[in-house]
N, C-alpha and C positions, 0 to 999 in steps of 0.2 A: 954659096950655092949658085950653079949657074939655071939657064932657062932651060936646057935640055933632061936636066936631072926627071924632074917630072913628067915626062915624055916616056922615057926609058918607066918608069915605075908604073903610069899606063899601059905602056906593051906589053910589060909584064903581068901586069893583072888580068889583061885581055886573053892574052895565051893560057895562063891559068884557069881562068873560066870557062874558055872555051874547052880546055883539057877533062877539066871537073864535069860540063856537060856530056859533052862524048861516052865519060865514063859513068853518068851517073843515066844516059839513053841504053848505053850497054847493057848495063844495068836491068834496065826495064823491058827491054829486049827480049834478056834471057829471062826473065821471072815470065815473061807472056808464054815463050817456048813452052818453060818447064810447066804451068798452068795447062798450056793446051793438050800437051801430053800428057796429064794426069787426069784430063777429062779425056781423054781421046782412047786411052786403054781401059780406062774405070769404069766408062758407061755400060759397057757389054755385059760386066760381072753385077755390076749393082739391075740391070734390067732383068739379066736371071734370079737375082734375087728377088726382088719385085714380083716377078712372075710368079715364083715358086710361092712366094709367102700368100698371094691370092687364089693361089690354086683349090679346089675343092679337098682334096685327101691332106694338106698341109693344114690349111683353115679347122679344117672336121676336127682333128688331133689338138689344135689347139684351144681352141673353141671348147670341146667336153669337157664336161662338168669333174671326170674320173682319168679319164687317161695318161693327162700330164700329172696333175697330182698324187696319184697312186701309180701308175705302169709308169710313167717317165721316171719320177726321182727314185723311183726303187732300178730303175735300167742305169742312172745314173750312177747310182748311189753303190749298191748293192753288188752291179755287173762292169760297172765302170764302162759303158756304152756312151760316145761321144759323136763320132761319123757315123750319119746316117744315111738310109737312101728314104726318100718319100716318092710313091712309085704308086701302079696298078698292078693287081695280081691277079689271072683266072681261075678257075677252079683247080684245073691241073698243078697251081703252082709254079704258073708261067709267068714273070713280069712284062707288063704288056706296055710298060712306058711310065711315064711323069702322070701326077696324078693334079693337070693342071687343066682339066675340061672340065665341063659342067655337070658332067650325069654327073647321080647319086653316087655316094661316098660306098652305099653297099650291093650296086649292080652287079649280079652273080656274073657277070661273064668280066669284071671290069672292078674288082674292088678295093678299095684303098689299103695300102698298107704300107706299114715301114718296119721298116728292115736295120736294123744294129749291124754296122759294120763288124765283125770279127771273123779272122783267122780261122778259130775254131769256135763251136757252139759248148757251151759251159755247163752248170750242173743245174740249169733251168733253161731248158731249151723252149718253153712255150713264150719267154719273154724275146728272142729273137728277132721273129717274125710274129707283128701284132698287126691284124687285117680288122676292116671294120664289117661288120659281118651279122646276120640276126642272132640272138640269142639264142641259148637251148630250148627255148619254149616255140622258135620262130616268132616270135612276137618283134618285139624293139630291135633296135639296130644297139650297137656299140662293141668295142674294141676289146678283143682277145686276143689270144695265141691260134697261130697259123695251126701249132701244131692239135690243138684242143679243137680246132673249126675244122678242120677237114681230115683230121687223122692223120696229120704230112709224116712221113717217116722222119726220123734225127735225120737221115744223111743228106736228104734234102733242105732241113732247113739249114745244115751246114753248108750245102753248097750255093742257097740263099745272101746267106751271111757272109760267105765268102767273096761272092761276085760284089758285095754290097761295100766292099774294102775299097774298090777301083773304079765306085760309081757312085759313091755318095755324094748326096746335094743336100744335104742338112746337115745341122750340129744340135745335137741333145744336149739342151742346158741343165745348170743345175737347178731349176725352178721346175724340171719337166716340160716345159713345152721345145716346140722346134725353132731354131733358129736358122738362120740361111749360112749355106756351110760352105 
């Protein structure tokens, strides 16, 4: 063996490391990228959901006592309703926006409702469109069919339903309540 041998097997190992570093900064480089980009387009969807899940007309629906339990898993269940819109409705039957502000969930001019995504309206058109609304006595508030609270004609809550295919912001789970969609 001469004295140079070990020398060379040092250069060598040096170059190797340094190689193995380069590739393993590379490495961590791209793992940061791809991180920063998974927060950088995620935040926008997850802060609408956030939003949406604290909204007044989202909350009211999950919150009752009867709505998710009885209207949602039978929408579920029953009509196969999954996209939803959770929204305001006026009396006319106008959607008047997200139902993510403070007034009351059954402000006549402003009231909450959601809306089952479908094509067409099925062979129980008052599960469709469910607003939160007073009872038949006027007394209590809670949640009906649009078309039982104000007398909406079918073709409207069809055409309800419809718009509600291309504008949904919820998912109807299988437990009945709303999920962010």
């Amino acid at each position: 063996m001469s004295g140079d041998e070990p020398e060379l097997e040092s250069g060598s190992n040096d170059a190797s490391q340094r190689a193995r570093l380069v590739i393993a900064l590379g490495a961590a480089l791209l793992l940061a990228a791809i991180v920063i980009v998974v927060v950088a387009t995620g935040g926008s969807e997850d802060d609408e959901a956030s939003e949406l899940r604290a909204g007044t007309c989202f909350t009211t629906w999950n919150d009752d006592l009867v709505a998710p339990r009885q209207d949602g898993i039978h929408a579920y269940t029953a009509h196969g309703y999954r996209q939803t819109l959770v929204t305001r409705i006026d009396r006319a039957g106008e959607i008047i926006g997200l139902g993510d502000d403070t007034t009351p969930p059954d402000d006549p001019e402003a009231r909450c409702a959601v809306i089952f995504a479908s094509p067409q309206v099925d062979q129980e058109p008052d599960f469709g469109v469910r607003v939160f609304d007073q009872d038949v006595r006027g007394e209590e508030s809670g949640w009906t069919g649009l078309s039982i609270a104000d007398k909406t004609p079918l073709e409207e809550i069809e055409a309800l339903q419809a718009e509600a295919v291309s504008e949904s912001n919820a998912l109807l789970l299988s437990n009945g309540t709303l999920g962010p969609g």
